[in-house]
N, C-alpha and C positions, 0 to 999 in steps of 0.2 A: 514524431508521434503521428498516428494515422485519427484519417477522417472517420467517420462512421455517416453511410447515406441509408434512412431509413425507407426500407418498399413498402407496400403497402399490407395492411395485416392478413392475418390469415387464420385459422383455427389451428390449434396441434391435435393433427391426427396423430393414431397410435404410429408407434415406430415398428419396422420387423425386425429389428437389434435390437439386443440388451445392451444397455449403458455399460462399456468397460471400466467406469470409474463413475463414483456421484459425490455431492458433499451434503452433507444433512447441518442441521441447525442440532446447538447441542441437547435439544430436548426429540430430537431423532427425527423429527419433521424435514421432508428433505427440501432442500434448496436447485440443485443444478443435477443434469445431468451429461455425461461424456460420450456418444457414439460416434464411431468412423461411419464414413460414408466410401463412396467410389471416390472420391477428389481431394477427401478431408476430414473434415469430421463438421458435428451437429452439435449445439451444445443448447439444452433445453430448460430454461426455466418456468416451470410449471405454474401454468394459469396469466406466463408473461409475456414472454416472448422465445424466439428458438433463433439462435445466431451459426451461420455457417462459416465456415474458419477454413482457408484454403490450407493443399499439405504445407506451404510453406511458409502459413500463420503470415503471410503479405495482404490477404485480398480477405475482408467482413462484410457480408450480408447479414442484416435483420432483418425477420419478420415478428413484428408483435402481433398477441393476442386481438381480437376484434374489443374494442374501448379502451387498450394498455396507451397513454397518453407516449407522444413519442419523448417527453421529459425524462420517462421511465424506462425509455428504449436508453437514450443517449449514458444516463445512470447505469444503468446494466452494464451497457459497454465501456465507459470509462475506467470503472470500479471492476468488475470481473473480467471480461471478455478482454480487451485490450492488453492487458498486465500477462493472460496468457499466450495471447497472438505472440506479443514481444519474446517471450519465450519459447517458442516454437520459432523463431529466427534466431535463435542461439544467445538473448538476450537475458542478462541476470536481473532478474527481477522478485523481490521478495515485498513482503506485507509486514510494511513501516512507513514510517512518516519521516521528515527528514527536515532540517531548516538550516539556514548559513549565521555563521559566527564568523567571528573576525579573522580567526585563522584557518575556516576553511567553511564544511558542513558536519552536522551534527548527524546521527540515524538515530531512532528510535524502533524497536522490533518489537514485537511481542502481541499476542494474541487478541481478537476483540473482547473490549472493555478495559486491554489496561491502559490505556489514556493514550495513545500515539496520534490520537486527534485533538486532545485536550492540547499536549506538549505544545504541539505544532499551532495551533491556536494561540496560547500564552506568547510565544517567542513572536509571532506575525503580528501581534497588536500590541507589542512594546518594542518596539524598535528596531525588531529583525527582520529577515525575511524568510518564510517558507520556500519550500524549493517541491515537496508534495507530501500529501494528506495519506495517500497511500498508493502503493504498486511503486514502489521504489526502485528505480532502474540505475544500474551502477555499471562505468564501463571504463577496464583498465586501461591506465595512463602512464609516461612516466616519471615513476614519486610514490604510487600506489594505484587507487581507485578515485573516479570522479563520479559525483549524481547528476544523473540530466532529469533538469525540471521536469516534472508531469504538469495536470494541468493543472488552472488556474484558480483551485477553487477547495474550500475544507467540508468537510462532513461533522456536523455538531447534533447531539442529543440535547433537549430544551434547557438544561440545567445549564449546561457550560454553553448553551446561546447567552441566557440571561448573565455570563458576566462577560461573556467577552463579544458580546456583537451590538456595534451603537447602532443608532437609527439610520446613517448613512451608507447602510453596509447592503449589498446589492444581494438579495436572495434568490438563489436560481425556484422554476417551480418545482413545485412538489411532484413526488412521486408514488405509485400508486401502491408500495408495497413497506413503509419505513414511515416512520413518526421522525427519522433524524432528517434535518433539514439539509440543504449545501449552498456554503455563501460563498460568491465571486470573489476574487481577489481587485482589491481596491487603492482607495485611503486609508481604509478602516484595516482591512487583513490586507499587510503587503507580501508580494511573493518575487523570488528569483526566479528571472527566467534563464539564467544563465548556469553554466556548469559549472561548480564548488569542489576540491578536493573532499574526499571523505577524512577529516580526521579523527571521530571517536563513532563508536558506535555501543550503542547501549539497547541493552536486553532487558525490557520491562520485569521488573518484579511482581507479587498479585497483590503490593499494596497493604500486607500485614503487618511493614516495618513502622519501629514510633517512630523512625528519624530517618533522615535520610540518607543512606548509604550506596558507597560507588566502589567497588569489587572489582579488582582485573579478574579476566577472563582466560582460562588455556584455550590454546587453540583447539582440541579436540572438544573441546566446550561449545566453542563458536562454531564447529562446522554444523554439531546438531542444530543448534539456534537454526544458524542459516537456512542447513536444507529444510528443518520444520516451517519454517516459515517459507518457503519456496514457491512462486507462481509454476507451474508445470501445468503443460497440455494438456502431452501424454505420458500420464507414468509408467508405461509399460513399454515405451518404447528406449530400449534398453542402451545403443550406443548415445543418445541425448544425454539418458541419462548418467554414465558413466561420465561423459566430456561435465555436464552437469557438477558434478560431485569432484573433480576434478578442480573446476574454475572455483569452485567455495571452496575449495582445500586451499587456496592459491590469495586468496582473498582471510580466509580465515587465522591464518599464519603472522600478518602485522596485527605487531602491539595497541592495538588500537577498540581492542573490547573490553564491554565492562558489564557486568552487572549492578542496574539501578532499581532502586529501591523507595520509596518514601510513603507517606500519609497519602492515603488520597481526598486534600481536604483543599478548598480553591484558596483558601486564605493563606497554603502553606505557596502556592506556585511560583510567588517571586522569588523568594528564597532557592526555590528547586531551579529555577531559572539560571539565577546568579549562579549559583553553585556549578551548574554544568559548565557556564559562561567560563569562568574559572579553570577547569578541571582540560576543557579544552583546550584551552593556552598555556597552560602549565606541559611545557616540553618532560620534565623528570615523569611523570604519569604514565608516558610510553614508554619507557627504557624498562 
């Protein structure tokens, strides 16, 4: 994984490009913006900071906004910026959380709010280890796929602080743009730094099931899953993209997806725990 060295701030002047790509918040508010430059491109987060991403996503520059704390800088790049670079080096990288079980790692996918921070929290403070919170990077091996750790550290909103983070649990600082907090990996949330084979992967449900249900998956199923949920730079850059859709097809093919389901209620999560625990070492589930 790559370092991020922050420069010193600066103001975002206007751009004389139009953003080829942006992503908005679902109430349309936008979040990020995409421009090429001569060398690269620019990727703007408005009122934060503006990170420069060399053509071959190796080499980040930040500039924050003049008061953006550079906590807020390194948050930026960890969580956004990074997870793209890696994909623009020809890196699969999708938006899931992931944690290791005794026969391999587990993935979780699925859109924010449906718990792939929660998941990954319950499993790291009972006796497993995370492997990452999100920007889930997977690289073939042979036997299938392996996840390489990201960093060290979960992203939690106050509610599921208050059950799963004790008093000895190291809080990075706050950042200037989110109420969710993000706690280091410790005693308290343990994490893998090591590479775990992928053996199941699960595609969050939106949480309206009473019980908890686990669904194989076709593989034309999973390829959607996959690419929607997909880190990409440049989506318009068209051989990426094919190789892209190509590596998920190739990925999407082992028996190894499912569609997961349950209550979202914290009283149900050991159970939901167990249950995967289970389902994962249960060799007939993949046939």
């Amino acid at each position: 994984m790559q370092d991020l060295s922050v420069t010193s701030s600066r103001p975002q002047r206007p751009l004389r490009t139009q953003p080829f790509h942006q992503w908005e918040f679902p109430d349309g508010t936008l979040w990020a913006e995409f421009h090429r430059t001569h060398d690269g491109y620019l990727l703007r987060f408005p009122k934060l900071a503006d990170f420069t991403v060399s053509r071959d996503g190796a080499n980040v520059a930040c500039f924050p906004t003049p008061g953006v704390s550079e906590a807020t800088a390194q948050h930026l790049f960890l969580n956004q910026v990074l997870p793209l670079a890696l994909s623009k080096q020809g890196r699969l990288v999708f938006h899931a959380s992931a944690v290791e079980v005794e026969s391999g790692a587990v993935a979780f996918v699925g859109e924010s709010g449906r718990g792939k921070s929660t998941l990954a929290a319950t499993f790291a403070t009972s006796g497993h280890r995370f492997l990452t919170d999100d920007g889930l990077v997977v690289a073939e091996v042979a036997g299938g796929y392996e996840v390489i750790p990201s960093h060290p550290s979960i992203r939690l909103w106050a509610d599921s602080e208050a059950v799963f983070v004790g008093a000895g649990t190291i809080r990075a600082p706050a950042v200037d743009f989110t109420s969710k907090s993000r706690f280091l990996a410790g005693d308290e949330i343990r994490f893998c730094d090591q590479p775990r084979l992928l053996r199941r992967v699960y595609f969050l449900g939106d949480g309206s099931a009473r019980e908890l249900t686990i669904e194989l998956v076709k593989p034309s199923e999973a390829v959607v899953e996959w690419v929607k949920h997909s880190f990409l730079l440049d989506i318009e850059e068209k051989p990426r993209l094919a190789s892209h859709f190509d590596e998920v097809a190739k990925v999407a093919i082992l028996p190894i997806h499912y569609r997961l389901d349950y209550p979202r209620r914290f009283e149900s999560l050991a159970a939901v725990r167990r249950a995967i625990v289970e389902h994962a070492q249960d060799e007939t589930s993949a046939a």
